[in-house]
N, C-alpha and C positions, 0 to 999 in steps of 0.2 A: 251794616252787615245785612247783607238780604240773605233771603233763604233761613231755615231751619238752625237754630242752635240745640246740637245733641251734648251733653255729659255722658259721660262713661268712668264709671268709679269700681274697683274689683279689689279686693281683699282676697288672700291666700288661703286661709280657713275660716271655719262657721265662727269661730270663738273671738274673730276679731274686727275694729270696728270700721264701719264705712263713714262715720260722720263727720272728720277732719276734710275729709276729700268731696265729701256732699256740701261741707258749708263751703268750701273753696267755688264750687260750682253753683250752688246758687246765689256769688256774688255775680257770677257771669252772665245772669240774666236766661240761663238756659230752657230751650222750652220744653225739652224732655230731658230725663236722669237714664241710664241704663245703670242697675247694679249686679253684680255678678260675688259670690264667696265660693271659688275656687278657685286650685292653685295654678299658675301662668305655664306654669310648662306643661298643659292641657291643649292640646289642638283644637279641640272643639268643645269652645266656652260661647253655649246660647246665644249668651244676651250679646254678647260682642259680632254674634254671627246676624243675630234679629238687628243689630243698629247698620250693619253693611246692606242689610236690604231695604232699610229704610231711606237711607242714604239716595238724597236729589242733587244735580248741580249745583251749586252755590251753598249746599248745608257749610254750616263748622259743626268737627268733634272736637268736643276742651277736654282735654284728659291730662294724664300724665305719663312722660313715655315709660319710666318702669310701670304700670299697670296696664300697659296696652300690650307692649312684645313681650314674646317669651324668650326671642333669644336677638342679638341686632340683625341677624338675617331678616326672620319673625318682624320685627316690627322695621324692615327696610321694605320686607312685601306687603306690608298693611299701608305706609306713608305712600307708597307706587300705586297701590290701588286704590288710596285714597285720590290722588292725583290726578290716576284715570277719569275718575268718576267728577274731576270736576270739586273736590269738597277740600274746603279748606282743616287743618288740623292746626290746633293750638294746643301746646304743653303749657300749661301751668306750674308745675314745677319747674320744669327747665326753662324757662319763660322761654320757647321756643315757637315758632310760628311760618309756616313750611312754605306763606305765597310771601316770603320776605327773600330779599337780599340773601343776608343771614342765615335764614331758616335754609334756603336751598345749598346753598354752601356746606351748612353741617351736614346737612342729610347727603352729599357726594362725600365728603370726609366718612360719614359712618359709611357706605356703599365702598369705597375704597378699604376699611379696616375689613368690614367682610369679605371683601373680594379676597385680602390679604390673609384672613381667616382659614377660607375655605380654599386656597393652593397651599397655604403649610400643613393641615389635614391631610391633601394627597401627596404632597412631599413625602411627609412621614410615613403615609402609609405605603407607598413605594420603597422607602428606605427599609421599612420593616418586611416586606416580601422581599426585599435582597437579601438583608441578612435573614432571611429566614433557611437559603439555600436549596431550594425544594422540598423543605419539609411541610405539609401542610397542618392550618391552624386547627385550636381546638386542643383539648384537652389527649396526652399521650394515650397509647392503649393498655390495658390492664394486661399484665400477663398470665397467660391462661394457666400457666401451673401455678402459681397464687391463687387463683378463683377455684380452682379443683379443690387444693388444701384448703382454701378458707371453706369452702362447701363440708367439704369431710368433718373438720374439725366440728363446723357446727351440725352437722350432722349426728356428732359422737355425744351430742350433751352435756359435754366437757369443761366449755367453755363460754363463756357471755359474748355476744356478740362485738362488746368493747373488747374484751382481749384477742379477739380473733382478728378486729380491724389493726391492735396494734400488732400482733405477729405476721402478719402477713403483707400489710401496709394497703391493703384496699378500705375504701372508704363501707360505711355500712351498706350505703344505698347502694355501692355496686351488688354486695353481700347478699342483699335483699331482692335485688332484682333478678339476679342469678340462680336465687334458691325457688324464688316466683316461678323464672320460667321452668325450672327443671322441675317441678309439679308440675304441672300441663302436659 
């Protein structure tokens, strides 16, 4: 192997440990570790950001692919710009390895389920604006003679703001933001 061997080991939380995946990696002969304790559905995780710049042609990253993506889109654009840049990627877990036969095969399979991913997202989300009929999204609108009488009522002292949300059926924080602005 020429060029640079990177690790890249991340953990979800502070409370949990990086050492199973540091010793997998330093059987790998790696010449740097990057480690990272936060969680993957994080777009902008540092150390994973500092190993992209360091990144030369012919490096390898040995990782794993659940600690690399956050989602298979996510780690379909990290294995593409690892590609670009020339650098080989090795999973260790999934004994996977991307300048293989193999390795390039899965990676068009995972690139395919996303593809397939993200047009049944727009499917459904077209199916749901049909059957929505021109109504637009979002939460319905309060009716203002409910927001008058819940106003009055707590206005009168009468009443706790719980029974006022359940007579009326508005939520408190309408209640409250209603009574907010009509001070002003």
């Amino acid at each position: 192997m020429s060029g640079y061997i990177y690790g890249y080991a991340r953990v979800s939380t502070q409370h949990q440990d990086l050492n199973r995946q540091l010793d997998l990696l330093a059987e790998q002969n790696c010449n740097e570790i990057l480690t990272e304790k936060m969680t993957g559905t994080k777009s902008n995780r540092p150390e994973l950001n500092r190993l992209k710049d360091k990144l030369r042609p012919g490096d390898t990253v040995v990782e794993s692919f659940s600690r690399l993506g956050r989602s298979t889109k996510d780690l379909i654009d990290l294995v593409t710009y690892f590609e670009e840049q020339d650098v080989k990627l090795v999973s260790l877990k999934e004994n996977f390895d991307t300048t293989t036969p193999q390795g390039r095969l899965m990676m068009t399979v995972f690139q395919a389920f996303s593809q397939f991913e993200r047009d049944l997202i727009v499917e459904r989300t077209k199916e749901g604006l049909q059957s929505a009929r021109g109504r637009i999204g979002g939460r319905p609108r309060v009716n203002k003679r409910d927001i008058e009488r819940a106003v009055k009522l707590y206005e009168s002292k009468a009443y706790s703001g719980k029974e006022i949300t359940e007579m009326t059926g508005i939520s408190k924080a309408t209640l409250y933001r209603y009574i907010k602005s009509k001070k002003k």
